[in-house]
VEXRO-533387 format. One record per residue (C-alpha): x, z, y; residue number from 1. Coordinates in steps of 0.1 Angstrom, whole numbers, plus 2048, in hexadecimal, padded with zeros to 3 digits. Last residue first. Layout:
N
@px:X, pz:Z, py:Y, pos:NUM;
...
***
This chain:
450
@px:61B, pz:311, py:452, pos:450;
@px:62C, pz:336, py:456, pos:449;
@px:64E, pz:326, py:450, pos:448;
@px:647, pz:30A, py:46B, pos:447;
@px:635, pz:322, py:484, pos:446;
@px:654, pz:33A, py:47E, pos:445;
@px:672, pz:31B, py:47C, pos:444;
@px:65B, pz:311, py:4A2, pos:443;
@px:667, pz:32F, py:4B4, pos:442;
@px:688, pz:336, py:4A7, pos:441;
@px:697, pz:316, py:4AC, pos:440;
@px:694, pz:2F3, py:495, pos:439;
@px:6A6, pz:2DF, py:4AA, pos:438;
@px:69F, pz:2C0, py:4B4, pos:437;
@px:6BA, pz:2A4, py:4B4, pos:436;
@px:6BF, pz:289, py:4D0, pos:435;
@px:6C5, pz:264, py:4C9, pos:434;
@px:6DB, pz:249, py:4DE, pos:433;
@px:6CB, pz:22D, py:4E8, pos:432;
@px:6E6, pz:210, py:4E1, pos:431;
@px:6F5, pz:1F1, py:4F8, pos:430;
@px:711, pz:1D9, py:4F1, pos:429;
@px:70B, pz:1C7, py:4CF, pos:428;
@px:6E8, pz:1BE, py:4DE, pos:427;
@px:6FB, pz:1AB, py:4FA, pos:426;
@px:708, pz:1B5, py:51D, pos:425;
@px:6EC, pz:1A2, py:530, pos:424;
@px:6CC, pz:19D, py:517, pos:423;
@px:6D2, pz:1C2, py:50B, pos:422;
@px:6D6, pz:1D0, py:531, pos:421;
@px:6B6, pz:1BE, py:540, pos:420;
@px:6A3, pz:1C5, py:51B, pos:419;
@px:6AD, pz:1EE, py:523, pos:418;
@px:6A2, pz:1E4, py:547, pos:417;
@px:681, pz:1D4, py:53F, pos:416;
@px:67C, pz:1F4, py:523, pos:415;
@px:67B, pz:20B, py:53D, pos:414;
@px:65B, pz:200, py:54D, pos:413;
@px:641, pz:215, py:542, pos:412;
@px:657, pz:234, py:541, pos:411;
@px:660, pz:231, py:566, pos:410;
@px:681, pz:230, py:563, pos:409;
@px:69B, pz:252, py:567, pos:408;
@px:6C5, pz:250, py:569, pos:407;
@px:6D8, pz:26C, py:563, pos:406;
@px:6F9, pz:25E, py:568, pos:405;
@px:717, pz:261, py:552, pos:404;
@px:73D, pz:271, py:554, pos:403;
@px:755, pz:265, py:53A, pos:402;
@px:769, pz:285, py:529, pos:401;
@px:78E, pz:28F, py:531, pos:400;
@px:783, pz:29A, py:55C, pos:399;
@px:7A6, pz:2A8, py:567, pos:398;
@px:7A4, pz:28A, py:583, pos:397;
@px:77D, pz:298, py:590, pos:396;
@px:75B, pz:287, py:584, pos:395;
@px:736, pz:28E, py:586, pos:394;
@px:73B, pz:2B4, py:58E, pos:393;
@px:75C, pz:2A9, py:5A6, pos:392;
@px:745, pz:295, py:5BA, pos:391;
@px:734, pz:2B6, py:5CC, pos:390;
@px:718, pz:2B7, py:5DD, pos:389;
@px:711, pz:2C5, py:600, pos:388;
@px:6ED, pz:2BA, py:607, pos:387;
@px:6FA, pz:2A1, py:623, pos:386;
@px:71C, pz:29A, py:611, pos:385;
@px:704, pz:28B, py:5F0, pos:384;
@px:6EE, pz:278, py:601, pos:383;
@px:6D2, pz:274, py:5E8, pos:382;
@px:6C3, pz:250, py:5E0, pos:381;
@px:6DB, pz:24C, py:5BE, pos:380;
@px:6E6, pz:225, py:5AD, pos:379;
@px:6E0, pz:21D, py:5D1, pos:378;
@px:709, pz:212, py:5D2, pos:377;
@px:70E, pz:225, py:5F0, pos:376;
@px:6FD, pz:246, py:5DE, pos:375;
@px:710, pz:23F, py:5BD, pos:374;
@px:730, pz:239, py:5D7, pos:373;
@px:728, pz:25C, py:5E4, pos:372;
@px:728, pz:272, py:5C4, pos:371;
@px:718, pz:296, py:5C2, pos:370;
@px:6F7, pz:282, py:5B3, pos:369;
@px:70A, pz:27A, py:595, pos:368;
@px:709, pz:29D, py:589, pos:367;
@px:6E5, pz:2A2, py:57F, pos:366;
@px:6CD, pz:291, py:593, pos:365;
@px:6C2, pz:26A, py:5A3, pos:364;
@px:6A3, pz:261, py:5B7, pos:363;
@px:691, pz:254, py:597, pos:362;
@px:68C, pz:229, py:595, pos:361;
@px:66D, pz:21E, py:592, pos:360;
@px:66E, pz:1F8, py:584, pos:359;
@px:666, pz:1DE, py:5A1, pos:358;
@px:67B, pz:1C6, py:595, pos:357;
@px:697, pz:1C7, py:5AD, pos:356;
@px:69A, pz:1EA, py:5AD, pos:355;
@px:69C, pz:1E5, py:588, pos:354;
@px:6B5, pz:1CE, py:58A, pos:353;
@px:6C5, pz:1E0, py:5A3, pos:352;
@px:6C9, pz:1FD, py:58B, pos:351;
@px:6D5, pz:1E9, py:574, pos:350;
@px:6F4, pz:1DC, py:584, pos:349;
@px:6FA, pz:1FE, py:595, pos:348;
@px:6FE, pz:20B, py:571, pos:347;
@px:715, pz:1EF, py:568, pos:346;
@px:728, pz:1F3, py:589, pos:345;
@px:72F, pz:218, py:582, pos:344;
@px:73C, pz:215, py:561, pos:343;
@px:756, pz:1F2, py:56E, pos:342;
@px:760, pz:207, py:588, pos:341;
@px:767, pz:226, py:56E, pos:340;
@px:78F, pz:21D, py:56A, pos:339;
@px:79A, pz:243, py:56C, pos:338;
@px:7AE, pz:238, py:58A, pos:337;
@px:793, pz:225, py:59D, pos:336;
@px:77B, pz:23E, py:598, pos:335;
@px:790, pz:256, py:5A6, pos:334;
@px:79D, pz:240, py:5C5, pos:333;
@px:77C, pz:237, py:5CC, pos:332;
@px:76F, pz:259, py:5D0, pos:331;
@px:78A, pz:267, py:5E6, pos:330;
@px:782, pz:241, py:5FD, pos:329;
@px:75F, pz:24D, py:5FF, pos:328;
@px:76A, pz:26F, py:607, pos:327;
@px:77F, pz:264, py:626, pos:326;
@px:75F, pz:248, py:62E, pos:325;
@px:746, pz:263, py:631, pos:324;
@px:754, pz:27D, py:645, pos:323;
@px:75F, pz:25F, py:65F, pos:322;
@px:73F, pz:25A, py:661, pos:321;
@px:732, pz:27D, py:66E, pos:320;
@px:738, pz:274, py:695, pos:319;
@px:724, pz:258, py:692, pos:318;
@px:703, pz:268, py:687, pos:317;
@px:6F5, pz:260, py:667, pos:316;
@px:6D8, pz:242, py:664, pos:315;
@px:6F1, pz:224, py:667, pos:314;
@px:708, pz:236, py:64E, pos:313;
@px:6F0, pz:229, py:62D, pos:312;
@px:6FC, pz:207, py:636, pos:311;
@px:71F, pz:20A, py:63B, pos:310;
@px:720, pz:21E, py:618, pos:309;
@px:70E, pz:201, py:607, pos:308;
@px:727, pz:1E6, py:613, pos:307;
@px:746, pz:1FE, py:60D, pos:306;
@px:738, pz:204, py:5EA, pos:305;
@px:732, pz:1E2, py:5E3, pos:304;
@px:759, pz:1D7, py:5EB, pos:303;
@px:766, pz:1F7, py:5DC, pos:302;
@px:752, pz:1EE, py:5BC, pos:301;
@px:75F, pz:1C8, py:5BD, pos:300;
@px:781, pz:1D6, py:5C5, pos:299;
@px:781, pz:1E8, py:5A6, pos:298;
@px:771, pz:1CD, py:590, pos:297;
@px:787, pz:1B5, py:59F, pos:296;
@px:77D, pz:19B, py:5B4, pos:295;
@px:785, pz:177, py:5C2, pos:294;
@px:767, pz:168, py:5A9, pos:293;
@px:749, pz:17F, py:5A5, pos:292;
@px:74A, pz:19F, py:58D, pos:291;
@px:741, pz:19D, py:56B, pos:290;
@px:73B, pz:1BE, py:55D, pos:289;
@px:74F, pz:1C4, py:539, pos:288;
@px:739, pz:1D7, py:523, pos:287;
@px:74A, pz:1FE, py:51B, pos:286;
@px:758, pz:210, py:504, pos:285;
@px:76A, pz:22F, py:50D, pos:284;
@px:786, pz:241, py:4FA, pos:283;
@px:783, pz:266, py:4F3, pos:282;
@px:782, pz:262, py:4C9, pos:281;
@px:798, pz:251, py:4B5, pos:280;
@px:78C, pz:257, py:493, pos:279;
@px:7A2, pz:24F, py:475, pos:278;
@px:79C, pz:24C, py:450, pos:277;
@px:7AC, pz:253, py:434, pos:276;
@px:79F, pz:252, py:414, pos:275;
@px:7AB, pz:24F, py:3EF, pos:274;
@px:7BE, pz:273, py:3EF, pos:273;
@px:799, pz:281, py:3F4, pos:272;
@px:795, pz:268, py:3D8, pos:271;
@px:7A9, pz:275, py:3BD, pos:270;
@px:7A6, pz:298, py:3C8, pos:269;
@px:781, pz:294, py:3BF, pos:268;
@px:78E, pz:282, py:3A0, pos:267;
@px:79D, pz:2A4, py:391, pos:266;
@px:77C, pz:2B4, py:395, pos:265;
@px:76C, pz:297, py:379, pos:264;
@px:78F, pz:297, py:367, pos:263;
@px:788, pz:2BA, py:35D, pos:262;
@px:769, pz:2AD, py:344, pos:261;
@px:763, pz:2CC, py:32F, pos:260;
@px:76B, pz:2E5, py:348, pos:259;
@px:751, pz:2D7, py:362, pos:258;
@px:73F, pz:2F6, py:36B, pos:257;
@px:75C, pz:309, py:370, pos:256;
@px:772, pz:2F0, py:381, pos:255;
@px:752, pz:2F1, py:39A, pos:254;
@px:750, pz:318, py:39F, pos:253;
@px:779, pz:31A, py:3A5, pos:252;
@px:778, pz:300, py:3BD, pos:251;
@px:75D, pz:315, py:3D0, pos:250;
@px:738, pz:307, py:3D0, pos:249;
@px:72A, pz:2F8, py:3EF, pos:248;
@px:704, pz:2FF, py:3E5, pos:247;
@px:6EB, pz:2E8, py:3D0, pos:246;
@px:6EB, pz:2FF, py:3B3, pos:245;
@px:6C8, pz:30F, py:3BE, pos:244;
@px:6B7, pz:2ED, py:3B1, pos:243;
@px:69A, pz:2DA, py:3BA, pos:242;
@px:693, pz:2BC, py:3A4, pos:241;
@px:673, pz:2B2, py:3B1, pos:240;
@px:668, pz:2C7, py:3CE, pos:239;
@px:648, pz:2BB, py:3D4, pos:238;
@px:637, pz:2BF, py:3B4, pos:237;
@px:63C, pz:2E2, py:3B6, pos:236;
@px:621, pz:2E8, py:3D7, pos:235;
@px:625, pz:30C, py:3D9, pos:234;
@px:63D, pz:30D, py:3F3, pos:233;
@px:626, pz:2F7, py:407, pos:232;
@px:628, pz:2D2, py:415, pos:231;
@px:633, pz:2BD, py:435, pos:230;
@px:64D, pz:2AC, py:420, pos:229;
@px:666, pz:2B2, py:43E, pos:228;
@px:65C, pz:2D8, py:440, pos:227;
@px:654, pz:2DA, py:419, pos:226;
@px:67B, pz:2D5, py:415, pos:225;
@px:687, pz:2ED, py:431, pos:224;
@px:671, pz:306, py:418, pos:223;
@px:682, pz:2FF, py:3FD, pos:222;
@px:6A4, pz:301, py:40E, pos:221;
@px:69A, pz:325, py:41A, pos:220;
@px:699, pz:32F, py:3F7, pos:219;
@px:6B8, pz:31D, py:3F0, pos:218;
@px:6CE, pz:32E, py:405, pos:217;
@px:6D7, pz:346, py:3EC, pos:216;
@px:6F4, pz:332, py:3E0, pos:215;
@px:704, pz:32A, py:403, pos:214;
@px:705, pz:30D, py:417, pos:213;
@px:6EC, pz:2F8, py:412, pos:212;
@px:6EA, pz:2CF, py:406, pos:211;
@px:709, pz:2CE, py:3EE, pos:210;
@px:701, pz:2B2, py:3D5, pos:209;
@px:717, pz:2C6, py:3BD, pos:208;
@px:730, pz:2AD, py:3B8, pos:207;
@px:744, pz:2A3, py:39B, pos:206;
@px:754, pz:281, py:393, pos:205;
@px:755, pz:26A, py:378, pos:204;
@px:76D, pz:24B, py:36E, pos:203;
@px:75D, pz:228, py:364, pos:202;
@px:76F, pz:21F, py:349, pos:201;
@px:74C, pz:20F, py:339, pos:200;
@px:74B, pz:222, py:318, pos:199;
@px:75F, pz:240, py:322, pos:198;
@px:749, pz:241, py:346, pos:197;
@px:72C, pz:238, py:333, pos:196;
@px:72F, pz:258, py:31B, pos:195;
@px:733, pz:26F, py:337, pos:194;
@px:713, pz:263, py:347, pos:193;
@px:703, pz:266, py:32B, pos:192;
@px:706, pz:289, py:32C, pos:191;
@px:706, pz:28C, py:351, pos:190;
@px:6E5, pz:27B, py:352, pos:189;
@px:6D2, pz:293, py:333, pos:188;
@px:6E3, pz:2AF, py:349, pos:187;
@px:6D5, pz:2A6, py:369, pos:186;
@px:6AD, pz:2A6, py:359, pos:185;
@px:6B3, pz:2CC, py:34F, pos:184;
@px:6BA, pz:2D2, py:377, pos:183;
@px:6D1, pz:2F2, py:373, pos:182;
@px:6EC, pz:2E1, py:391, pos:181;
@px:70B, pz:2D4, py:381, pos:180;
@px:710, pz:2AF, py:38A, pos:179;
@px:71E, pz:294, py:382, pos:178;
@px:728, pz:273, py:395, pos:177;
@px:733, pz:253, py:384, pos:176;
@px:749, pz:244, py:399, pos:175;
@px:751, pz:222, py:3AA, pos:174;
@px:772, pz:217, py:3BF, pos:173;
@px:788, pz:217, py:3A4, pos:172;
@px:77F, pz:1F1, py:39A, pos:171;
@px:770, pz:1E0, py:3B8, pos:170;
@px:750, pz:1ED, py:3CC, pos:169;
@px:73C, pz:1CC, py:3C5, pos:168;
@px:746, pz:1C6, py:3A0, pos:167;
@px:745, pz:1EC, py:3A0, pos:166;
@px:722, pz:1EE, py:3AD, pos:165;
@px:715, pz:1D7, py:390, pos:164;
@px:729, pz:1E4, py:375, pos:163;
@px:713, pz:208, py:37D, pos:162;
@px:6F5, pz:1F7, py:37C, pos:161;
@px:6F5, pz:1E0, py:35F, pos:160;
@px:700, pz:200, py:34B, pos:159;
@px:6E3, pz:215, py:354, pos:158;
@px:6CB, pz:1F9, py:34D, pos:157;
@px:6D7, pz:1F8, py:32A, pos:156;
@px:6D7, pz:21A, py:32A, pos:155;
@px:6B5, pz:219, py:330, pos:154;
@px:6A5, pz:23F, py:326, pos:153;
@px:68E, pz:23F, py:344, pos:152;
@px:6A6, pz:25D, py:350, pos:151;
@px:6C3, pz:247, py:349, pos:150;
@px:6B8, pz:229, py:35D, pos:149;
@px:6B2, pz:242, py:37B, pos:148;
@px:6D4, pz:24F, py:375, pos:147;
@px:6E3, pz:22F, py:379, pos:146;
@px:6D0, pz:22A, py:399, pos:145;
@px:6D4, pz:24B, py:3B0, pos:144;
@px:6BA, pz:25C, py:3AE, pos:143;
@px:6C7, pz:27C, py:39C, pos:142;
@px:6E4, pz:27E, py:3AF, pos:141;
@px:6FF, pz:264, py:3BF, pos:140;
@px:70F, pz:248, py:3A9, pos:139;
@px:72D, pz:249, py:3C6, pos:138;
@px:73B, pz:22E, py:3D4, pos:137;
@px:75A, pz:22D, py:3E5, pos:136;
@px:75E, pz:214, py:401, pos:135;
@px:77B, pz:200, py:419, pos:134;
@px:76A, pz:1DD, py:412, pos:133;
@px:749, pz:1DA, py:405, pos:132;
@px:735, pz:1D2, py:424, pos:131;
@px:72A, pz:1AB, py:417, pos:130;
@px:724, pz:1BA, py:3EF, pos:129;
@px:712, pz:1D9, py:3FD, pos:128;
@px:6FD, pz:1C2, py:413, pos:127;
@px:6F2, pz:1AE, py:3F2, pos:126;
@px:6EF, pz:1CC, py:3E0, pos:125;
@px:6D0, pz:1D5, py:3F7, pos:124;
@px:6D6, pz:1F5, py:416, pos:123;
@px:6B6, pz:205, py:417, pos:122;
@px:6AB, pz:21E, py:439, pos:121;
@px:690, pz:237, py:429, pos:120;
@px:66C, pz:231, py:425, pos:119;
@px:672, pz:20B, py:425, pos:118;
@px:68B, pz:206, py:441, pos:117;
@px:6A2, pz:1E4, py:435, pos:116;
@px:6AA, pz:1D0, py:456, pos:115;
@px:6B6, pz:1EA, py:473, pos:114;
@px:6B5, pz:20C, py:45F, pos:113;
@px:6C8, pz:1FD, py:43F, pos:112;
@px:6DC, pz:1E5, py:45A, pos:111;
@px:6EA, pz:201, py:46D, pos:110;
@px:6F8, pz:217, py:44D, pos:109;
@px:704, pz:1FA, py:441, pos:108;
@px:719, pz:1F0, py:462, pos:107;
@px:725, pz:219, py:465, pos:106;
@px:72E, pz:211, py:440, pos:105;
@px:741, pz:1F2, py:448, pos:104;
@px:757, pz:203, py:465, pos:103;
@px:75B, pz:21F, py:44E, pos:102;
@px:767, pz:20C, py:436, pos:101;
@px:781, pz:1FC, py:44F, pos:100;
@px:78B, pz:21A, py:459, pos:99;
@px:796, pz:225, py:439, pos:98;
@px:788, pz:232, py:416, pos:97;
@px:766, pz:231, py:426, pos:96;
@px:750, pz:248, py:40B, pos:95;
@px:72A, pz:23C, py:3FF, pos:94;
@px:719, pz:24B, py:3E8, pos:93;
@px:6F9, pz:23B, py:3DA, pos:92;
@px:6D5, pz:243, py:3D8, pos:91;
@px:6B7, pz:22E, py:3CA, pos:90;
@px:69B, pz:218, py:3E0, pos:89;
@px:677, pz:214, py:3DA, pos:88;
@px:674, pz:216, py:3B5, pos:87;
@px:656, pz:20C, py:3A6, pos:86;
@px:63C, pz:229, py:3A4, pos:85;
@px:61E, pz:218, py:3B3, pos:84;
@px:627, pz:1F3, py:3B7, pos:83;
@px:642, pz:1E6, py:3D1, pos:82;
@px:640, pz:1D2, py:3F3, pos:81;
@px:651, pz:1D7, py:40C, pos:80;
@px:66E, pz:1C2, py:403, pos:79;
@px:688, pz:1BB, py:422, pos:78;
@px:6A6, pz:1D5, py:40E, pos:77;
@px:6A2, pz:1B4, py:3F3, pos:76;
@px:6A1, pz:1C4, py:3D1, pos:75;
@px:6A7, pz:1E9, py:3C2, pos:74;
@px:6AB, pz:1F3, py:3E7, pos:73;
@px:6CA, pz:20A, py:3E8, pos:72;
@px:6C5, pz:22D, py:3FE, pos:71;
@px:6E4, pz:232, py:40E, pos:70;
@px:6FA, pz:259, py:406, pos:69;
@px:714, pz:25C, py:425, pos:68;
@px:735, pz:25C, py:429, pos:67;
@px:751, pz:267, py:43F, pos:66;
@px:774, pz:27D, py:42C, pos:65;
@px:77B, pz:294, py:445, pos:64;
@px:79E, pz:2A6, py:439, pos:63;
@px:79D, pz:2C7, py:444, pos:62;
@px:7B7, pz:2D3, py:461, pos:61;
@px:796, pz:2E8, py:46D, pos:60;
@px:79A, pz:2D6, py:48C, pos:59;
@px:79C, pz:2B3, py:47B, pos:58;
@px:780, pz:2BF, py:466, pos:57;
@px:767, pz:2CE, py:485, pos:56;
@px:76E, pz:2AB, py:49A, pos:55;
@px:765, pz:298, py:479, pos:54;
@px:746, pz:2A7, py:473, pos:53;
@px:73B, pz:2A4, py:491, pos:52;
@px:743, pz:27E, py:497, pos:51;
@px:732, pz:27A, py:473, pos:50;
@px:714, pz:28E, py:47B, pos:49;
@px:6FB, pz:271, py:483, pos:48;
@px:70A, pz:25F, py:468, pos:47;
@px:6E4, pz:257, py:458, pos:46;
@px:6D6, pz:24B, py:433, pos:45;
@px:6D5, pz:26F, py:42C, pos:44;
@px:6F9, pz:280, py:431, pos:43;
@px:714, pz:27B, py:41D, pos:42;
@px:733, pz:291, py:432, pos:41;
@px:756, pz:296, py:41B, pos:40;
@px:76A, pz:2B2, py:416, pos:39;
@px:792, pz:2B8, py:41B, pos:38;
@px:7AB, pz:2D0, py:419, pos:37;
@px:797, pz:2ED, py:40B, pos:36;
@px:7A9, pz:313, py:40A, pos:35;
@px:789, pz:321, py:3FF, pos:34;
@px:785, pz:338, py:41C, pos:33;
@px:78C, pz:317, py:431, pos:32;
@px:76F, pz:305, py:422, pos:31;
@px:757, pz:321, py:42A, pos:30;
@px:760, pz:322, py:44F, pos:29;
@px:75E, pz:2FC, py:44F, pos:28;
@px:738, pz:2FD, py:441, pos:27;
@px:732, pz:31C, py:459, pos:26;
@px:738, pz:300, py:475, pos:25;
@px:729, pz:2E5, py:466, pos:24;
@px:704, pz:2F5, py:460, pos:23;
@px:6F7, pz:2E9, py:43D, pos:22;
@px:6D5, pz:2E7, py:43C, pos:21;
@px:6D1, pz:2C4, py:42E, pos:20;
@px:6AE, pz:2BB, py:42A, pos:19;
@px:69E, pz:2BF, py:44D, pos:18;
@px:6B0, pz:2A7, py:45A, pos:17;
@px:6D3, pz:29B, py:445, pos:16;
@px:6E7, pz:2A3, py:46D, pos:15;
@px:6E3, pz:2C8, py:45D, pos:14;
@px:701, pz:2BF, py:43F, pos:13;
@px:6FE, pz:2AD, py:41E, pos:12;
@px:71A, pz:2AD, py:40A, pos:11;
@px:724, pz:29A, py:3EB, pos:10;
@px:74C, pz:296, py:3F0, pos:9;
@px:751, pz:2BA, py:3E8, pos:8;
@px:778, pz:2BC, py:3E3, pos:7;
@px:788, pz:2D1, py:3C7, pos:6;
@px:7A6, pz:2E0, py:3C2, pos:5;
@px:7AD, pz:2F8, py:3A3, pos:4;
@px:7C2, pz:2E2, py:38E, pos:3;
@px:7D9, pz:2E1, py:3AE, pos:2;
@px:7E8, pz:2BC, py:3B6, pos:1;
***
């Protein structure tokens, strides 16, 4: 273990909207010049990069290391109801040390958006306590609670806090964190910070709270700041304890700011040795369709796609039939082998339902429309082999990734068939997924300008 290693396991990347303005990619370039072997994601209250994050590591051959910084309510994460200047929520780091930890932090992470969304998505202790299992806590920055207590000059309340998360974390799984980033309020906190960890044996550990890339970045982090705060430059007040320290420091930079308390880099090692989790990635997921008694879900889909095919053929000529049964029969064969029947019968499923229930249902596009059985099936209303489309857009035998259909509701009716699917497959089954804006030329001018 090199004196001069160092893992950043405070980090907040681009999926931390517009706060974090670290772009993975240049992150990973970075890390390599320093010769890093691991580094850990903590994004705001949100994984939303963790899947990216961890593809770039793994390629990189840098240890991913998945976290992400909760917001704790100081009470019940339901209470909404607080007096001017009482604490809303604090920070805390959380690491998954294994897969089981990472199960319970994806669960914590849910539940602070799902039940405890006050401002910013809350975890309670009492949550913590049930979702323990597998985690590293961190004490986090500034607002993190033990430094809160210290700020207001309550050790005593300092000292409550810290035993409190590592009765729940377990002994070894909580540090004091420390930083080194020219706040004058940060070094009243790491000073008593290093006399609770003697006093308590509660061991430190320095971060830098990374949240942009490079040293002069912060300029431009400032003003990503008064984006999301919807303020100016000039508006101080706003930008409580802003730093220009809050870049991805080399190991050399963070030994040398921490000299006088080595074991704080030492324990970054520590932990980056601590967790080891595993993606698997490329494997599909889906409800189980109930198909009627005597059936398969492959012969069931054959069955219906025969049924609808014989159909749609009484308005094409006789001579072009047989056209549309050999490619039929092509299609089944792939879908069949890359086990999608039970995909394709979950989509027609719904779509009937919304047929069904008079819910406007779009023509079909993208990809999907170049396949037959989707057009047999009525999950799309264009005849693929009369405008010459081709299946193996949709879905082809070399095909690694799951193939989807672009499906369009009527907008006032949508949410019938997303309560259709929920109430069928289960809560537990179905998600929206989210989309990310981009803050591109155009509108990072208007913004600035603003």
């Amino acid at each position: 273990m090199s004196t001069k290693e160092f893992v950043h396991l405070h980090l907040h990347s681009q999926y931390s909207l517009l706060d974090g303005a670290i772009q993975l990619n240049k992150l990973f370039d970075k890390l390599n010049r320093f010769g890093s072997k691991s580094v850990a994601i903590t994004d705001h209250g949100t994984m939303f990069g963790v899947i990216d994050f961890y593809k770039k590591a793994m390629s990189n051959n840098i240890k991913p290391i998945i976290g992400c910084e909760v917001y704790v309510a100081p009470d019940d994460r339901r209470n909404r109801n607080y007096e001017k200047g009482e604490d809303k929520n604090y920070h805390l780091i959380l690491l998954a040390k294994n897969n089981k930890g990472l199960n319970n932090l994806q669960k914590l992470v849910s539940y602070a958006q799902l039940e405890g969304f006050y401002y910013k998505p809350r975890i309670d202790k009492e949550l913590l306590s049930q979702y323990s299992e597998g985690l590293i806590g961190l004490s986090a920055c500034l607002a993190g609670e033990p430094p809160r207590y210290i700020l207001r000059d309550d050790i005593n309340g300092a000292i409550k806090a810290a035993k409190e998360y590592e009765d729940i974390l377990g002994k070894g799984n909580y540090f004091l964190e420390i930083q080194k980033n020219g706040i004058p309020e940060q070094r009243k906190v790491n000073e008593e910070l290093i006399r609770l960890s003697k006093k308590l044996n509660i061991p430190l550990v320095a971060t830098n709270d990374c949240h942009y890339l490079d040293k002069g970045d912060h300029i431009a982090h400032q003003i990503l700041m008064c984006i999301q705060m919807q303020t100016t430059i000039s508006n101080k007040d706003k930008l409580e304890f802003h730093s220009d320290e809050l870049y991805v420091k080399s190991p050399q930079e963070m030994w040398e700011d921490f000299t006088e308390v080595p074991e704080a880099c030492i324990n970054t090692l520590k932990i980056a040795e601590m967790c080891n989790i595993s993606i698997d990635l490329g494997k599909t997921h889906l409800p189980q369709y109930t198909v009627p008694e005597g059936f398969t879900v492959d012969t069931y889909l054959e069955h219906l796609a025969r049924e609808g095919l014989h159909k749609k053929l009484t308005k094409v000529p006789l001579s072009e039939h047989k056209k549309y049964i050999e490619r039929l029969d092509y299609e089944l064969k792939i879908i069949i082998d890359k086990n999608y029947a039970g995909y394709y019968l979950i989509v027609w499923d719904f779509i009937n339902y919304a047929r069904r229930n008079d819910v406007p249902v779009g023509p079909g596009r993208g990809s999907g429309a170049g396949s037959l059985v989707a057009y047999a099936l009525g999950i799309t209303d264009i005849d693929p082999i009369k405008f010459n489309l081709l299946f193996e857009r949709f879905l082809n035998p070399e095909r690694k990734s799951m193939p989807d259909f672009d499906i369009d509701f009527c907008k006032n009716k949508r949410d019938e068939v997303i309560k259709y699917v929920i109430n069928k497959y289960g809560q537990d089954k179905v998600a929206q997924i989210v989309t990310f804006g981009q803050l591109l030329a155009r509108g990072v001018i208007r913004d600035v300008g603003r």
